[in-house]
Legacy VTK file of the C-alpha trace (Angstrom):
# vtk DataFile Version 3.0
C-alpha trace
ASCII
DATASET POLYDATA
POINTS 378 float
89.072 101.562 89.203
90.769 100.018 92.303
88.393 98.273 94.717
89.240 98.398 98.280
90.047 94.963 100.258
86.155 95.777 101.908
84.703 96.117 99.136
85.803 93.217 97.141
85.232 91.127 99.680
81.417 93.009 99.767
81.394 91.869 96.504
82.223 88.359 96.999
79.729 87.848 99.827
76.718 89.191 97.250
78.234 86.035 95.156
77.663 83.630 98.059
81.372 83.084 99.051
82.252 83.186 102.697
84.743 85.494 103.990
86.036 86.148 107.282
83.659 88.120 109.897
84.469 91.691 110.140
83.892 95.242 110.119
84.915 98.544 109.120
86.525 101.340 110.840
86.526 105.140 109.528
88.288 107.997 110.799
86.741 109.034 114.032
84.922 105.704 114.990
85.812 104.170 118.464
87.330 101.311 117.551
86.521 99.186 120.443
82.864 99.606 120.272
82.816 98.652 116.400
84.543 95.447 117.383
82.120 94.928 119.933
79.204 95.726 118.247
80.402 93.236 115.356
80.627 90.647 118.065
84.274 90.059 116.842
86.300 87.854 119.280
90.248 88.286 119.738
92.437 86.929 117.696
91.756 89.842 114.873
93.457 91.256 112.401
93.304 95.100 111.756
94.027 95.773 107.779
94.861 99.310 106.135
92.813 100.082 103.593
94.630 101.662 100.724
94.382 100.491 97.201
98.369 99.375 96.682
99.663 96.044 96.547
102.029 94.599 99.480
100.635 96.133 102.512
101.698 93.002 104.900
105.352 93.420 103.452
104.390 97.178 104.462
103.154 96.890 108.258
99.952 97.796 106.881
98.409 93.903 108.528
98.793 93.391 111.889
97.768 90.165 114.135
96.458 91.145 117.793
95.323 88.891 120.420
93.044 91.431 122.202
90.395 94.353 121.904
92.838 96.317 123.484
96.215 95.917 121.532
93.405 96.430 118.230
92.866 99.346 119.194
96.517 100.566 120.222
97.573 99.184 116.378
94.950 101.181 114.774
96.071 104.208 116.329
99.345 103.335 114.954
98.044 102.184 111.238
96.182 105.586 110.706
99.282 107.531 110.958
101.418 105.093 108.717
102.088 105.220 105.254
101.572 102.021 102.674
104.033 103.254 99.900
103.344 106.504 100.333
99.707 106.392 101.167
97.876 106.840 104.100
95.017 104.676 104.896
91.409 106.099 104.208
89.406 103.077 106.492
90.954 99.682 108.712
89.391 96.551 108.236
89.177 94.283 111.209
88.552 91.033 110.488
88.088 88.043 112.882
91.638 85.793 112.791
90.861 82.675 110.554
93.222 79.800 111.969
94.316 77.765 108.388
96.378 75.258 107.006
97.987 76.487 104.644
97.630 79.891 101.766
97.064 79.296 97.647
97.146 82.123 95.480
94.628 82.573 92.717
93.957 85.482 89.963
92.178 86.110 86.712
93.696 88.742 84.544
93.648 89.949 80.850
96.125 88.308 79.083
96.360 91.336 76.249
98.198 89.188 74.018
96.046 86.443 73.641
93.182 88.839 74.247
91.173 86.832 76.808
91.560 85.919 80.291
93.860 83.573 82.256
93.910 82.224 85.462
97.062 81.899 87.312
96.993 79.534 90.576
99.595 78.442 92.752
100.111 75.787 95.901
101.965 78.548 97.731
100.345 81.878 98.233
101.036 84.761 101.188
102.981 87.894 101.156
106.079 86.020 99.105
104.543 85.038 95.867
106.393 87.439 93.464
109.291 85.510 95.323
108.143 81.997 94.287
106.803 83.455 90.831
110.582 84.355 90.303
112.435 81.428 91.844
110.404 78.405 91.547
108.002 79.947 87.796
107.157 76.057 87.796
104.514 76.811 90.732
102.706 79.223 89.030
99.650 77.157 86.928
98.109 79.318 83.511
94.721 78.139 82.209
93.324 80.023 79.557
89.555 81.040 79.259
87.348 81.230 76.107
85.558 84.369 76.931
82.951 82.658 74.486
82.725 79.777 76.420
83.559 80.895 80.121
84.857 78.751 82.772
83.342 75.102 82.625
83.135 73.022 85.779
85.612 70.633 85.011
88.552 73.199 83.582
87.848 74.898 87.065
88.655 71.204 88.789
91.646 70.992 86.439
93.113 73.816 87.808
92.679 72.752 91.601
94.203 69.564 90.593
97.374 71.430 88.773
98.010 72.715 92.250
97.769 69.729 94.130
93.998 69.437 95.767
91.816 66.303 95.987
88.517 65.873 97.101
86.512 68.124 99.238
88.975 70.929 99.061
89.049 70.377 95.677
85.307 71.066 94.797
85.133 73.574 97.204
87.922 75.355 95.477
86.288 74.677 91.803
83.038 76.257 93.179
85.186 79.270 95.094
86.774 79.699 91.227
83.924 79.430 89.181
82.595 81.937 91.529
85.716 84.287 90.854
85.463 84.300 87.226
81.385 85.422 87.563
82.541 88.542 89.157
85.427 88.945 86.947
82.779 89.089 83.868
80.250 90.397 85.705
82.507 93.585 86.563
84.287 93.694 83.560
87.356 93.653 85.849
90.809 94.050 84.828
91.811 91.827 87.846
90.436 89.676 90.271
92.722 88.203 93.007
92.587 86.036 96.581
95.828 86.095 98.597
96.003 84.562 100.399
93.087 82.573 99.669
93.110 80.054 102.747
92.464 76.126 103.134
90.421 75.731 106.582
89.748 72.206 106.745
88.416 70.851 103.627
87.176 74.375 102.189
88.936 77.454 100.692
88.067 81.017 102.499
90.154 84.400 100.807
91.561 86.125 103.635
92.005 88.833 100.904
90.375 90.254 97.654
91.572 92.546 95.013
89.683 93.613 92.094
90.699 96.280 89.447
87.405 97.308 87.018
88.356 98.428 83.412
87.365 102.161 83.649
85.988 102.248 80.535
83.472 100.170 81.986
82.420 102.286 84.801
79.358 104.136 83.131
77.804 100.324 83.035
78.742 100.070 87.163
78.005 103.492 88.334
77.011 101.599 92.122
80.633 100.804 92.138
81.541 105.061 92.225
78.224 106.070 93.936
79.144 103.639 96.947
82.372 104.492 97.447
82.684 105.508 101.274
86.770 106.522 101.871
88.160 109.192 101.920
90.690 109.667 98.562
93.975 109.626 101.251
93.171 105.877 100.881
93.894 106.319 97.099
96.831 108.598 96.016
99.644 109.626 97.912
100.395 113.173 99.008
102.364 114.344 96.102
99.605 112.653 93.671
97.153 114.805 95.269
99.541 117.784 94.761
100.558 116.961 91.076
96.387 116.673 90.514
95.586 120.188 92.090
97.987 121.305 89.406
96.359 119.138 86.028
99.859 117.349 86.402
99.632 113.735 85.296
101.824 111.859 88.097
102.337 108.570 89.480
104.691 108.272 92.353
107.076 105.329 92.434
109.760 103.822 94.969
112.732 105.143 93.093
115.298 108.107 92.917
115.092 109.444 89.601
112.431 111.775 88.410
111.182 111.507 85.054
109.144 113.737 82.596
108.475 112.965 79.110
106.524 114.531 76.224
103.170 111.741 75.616
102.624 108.334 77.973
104.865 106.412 75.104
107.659 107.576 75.671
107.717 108.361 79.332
107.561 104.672 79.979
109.747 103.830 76.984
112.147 106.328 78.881
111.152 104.623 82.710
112.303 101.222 80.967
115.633 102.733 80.084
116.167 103.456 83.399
115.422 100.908 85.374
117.358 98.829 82.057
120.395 100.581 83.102
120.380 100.134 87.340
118.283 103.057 87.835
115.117 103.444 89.753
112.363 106.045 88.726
110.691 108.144 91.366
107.809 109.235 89.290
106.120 109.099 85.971
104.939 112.535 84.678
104.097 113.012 80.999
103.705 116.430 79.833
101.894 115.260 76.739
102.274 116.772 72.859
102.508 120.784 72.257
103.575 121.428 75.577
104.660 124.800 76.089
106.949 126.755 77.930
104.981 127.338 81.034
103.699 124.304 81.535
107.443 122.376 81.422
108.095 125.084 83.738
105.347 123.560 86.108
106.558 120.192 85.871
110.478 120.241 86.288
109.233 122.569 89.339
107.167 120.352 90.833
110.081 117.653 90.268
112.580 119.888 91.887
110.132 120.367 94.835
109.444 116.259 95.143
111.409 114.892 97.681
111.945 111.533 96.118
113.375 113.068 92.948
117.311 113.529 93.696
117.917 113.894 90.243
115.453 114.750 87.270
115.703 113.063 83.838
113.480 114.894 81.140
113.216 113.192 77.763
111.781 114.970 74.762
111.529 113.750 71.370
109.661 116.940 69.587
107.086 116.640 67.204
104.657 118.860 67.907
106.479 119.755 70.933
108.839 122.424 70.205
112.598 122.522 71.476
112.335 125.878 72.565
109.827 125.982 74.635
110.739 123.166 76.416
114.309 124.927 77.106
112.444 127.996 78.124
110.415 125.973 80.365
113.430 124.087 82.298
115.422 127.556 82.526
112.718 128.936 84.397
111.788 126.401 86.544
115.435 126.148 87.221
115.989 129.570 88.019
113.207 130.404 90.305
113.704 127.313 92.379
117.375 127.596 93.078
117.652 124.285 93.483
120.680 122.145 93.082
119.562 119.002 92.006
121.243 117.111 89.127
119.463 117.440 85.928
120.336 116.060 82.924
118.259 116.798 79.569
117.768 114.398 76.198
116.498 116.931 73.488
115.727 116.315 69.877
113.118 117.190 66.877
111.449 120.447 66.375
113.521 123.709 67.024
115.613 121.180 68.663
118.991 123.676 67.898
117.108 126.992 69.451
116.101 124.159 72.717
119.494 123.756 72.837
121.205 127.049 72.812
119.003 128.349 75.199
119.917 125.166 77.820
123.678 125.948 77.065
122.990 129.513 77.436
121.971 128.967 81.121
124.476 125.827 81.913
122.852 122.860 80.866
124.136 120.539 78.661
121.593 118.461 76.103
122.344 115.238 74.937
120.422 114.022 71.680
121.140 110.349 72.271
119.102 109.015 75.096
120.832 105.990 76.016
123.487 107.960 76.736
121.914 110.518 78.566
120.171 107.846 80.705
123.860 106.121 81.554
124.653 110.143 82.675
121.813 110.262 85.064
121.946 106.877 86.711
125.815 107.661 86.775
125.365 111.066 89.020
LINES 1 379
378 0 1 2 3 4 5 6 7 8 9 10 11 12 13 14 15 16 17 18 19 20 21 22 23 24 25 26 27 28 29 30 31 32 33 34 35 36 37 38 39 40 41 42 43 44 45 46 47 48 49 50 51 52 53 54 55 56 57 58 59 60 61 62 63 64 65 66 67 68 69 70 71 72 73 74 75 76 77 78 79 80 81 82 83 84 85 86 87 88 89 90 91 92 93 94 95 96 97 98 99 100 101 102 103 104 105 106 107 108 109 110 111 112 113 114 115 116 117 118 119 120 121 122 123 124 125 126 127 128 129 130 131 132 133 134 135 136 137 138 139 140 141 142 143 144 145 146 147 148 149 150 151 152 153 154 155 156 157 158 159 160 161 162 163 164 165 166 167 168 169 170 171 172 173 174 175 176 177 178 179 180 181 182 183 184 185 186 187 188 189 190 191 192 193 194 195 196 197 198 199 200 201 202 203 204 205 206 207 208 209 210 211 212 213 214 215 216 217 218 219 220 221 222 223 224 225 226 227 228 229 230 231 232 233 234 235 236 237 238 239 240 241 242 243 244 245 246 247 248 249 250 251 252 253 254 255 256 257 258 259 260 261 262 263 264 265 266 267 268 269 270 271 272 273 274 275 276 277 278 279 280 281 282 283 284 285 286 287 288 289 290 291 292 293 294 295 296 297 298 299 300 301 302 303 304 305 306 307 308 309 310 311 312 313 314 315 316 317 318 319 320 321 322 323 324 325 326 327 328 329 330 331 332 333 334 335 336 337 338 339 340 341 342 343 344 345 346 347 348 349 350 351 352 353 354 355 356 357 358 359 360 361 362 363 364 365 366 367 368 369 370 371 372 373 374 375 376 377
């Protein structure tokens, strides 16, 4: 479960860490009396609140110098998209004047099966950037989930990014702090960036936290609590694919995918991207699927914008050939549509799959490296 920017900072105040003054806007609120009310002074920054990575990058952060111009931009942030998602609350959050940004996270490192905390001297909207061309920044310090995160390992890891000092134990305290809630939660993630230095203290101008759902019947507050709308959550086609029991994830690409189980659907997204394509989806039709509901999915594909071409890779096991043929010929058919489509089929009934897809025009490849090169080719 994705925590909004709100309420992981909520979250971070019950812990005792300080956090920029603010307040939150829903649909319908007058913005200008909310600031007011807050007793928030210009400069501000109004934040979309949607639960995707790289708003700033997005437009989704914007810097105003008066009440005024706060509320023009929120006007303009409710009607635009983060990545396909439109925002289901705006934060707006008293500017913090700062020296400079760190970056700080705890994740689960699944091969070492415990958690690691990655820091870094430069922080902000460009740290996949740095991660990539200067890896060097980027400090790892493993955790003993036995042992948690000891005073001085927490120092060690200000010092690894250059701090001294007062900074330096405020930013032990602010991490020690971080890996409380991270436990606490049983979170999947935990993250400040940027995570600020005012002075000789650290303050997160933002908060991300991801809770293991598996967890969630032990943090049932963190669902009953929940106060956005879910346009703040999936984007429009999500919502679309989920009215129909369709399990779909939207992505920046142009290639639509469908697969038969999660495997190999990601297995086949890797292929893609391996060979210069970009997928526009992920949408697994699982094991056994039948006829109509292939039908449903290479429709839905045909009708998602994104998707200029559709990939579908089956391998059958308990998913027959046939029906999957069946499926695509129908979908195919009632749509009319022209997009590209190129099909890998193999396994059961795999020679009846593929006399029915020559039967209407389409060609089935058995090899899917091959069949990939086709479709980022078109």
């Amino acid at each position: 479960m994705k925590l909004y920017e709100f309420e992981a900072k909520e979250i971070l105040r019950m812990y005792g860490v300080e956090t920029p003054p603010s307040v939150l806007v829903m649909p319908g609120d007058d913005v200008a009396a909310k600031i007011r009310e807050a007793g928030l002074e210009p400069p501000l920054v109004v934040k979309s609140q949607v639960l995707v990575a790289g708003r700033g990058k997005a437009g989704g952060i914007k810097l105003v110098e008066s009440v005024e111009d706060a509320v023009r931009v929120a006007g303009e942030l409710w009607r635009k998209p983060i990545k396909g998602i439109l925002p289901g609350a705006l934060l707006v959050e008293k500017a913090v004047p700062h020296d400079a940004e760190l970056y700080t996270s705890i994740i689960i490192d699944r091969s070492e099966r415990r958690p690691v905390i990655l820091a870094s001297r430069f922080g902000g909207m460009d740290i996949e950037e740095i991660a990539r061309e200067k890896p060097e920044s980027i400090v790892r310090h493993y955790v003993d989930p036995f042992l948690g995160l000891r005073g001085y390992e927490a120092r060690m890891v200000g010092k690894a990014i250059g701090l001294s000092g007062r900074l330096l134990n405020s930013y032990a305290s602010f991490l020690q702090v971080l890996y409380r809630v991270f436990t606490a939660l049983e979170a999947e993630l935990v993250e400040s960036n940027p995570l600020a230095i005012v002075g000789d203290k650290v303050v997160p101008l933002d908060a991300r936290i991801i809770v293991d759902d598996n967890s969630l019947f032990r943090h049932r507050e963190l669902v009953e609590r929940r106060r956005v709308e879910q346009r703040g959550e999936y984007t429009e086609w999500e919502v679309k694919a989920r009215q129909q029991g369709l399990p779909f994830v939207e992505l920046e690409g142009d290639i639509g995918i469908i697969g038969n189980g999660a495997g190999l659907t990601m297995a086949t997204m890797d292929l893609v991207y391996h060979f210069g394509g970009r997928p526009a989806n992920f949408l697994d039709i699982g094991g056994g699927a039948r006829a109509e509901l292939v039908k449903k999915a290479v429709s839905f594909l045909l009708e998602f914008p994104k998707a200029e071409k559709i990939f579908i890779n089956v391998f059958g096991g308990i998913t027959r050939g046939d029906e999957v043929a069946r499926g695509i010929v129908a979908a195919v058919r009632e749509s009319g549509s022209s997009k590209p489509l190129v099909v890998r089929l193999s396994g059961t009934r795999e020679e009846e799959g593929r006399r029915i897809l020559e039967e209407a025009g389409i060609y089935a490849y058995t090899d899917p490296v091959e069949a990939v090169k086709k479709v980022v080719s078109l």
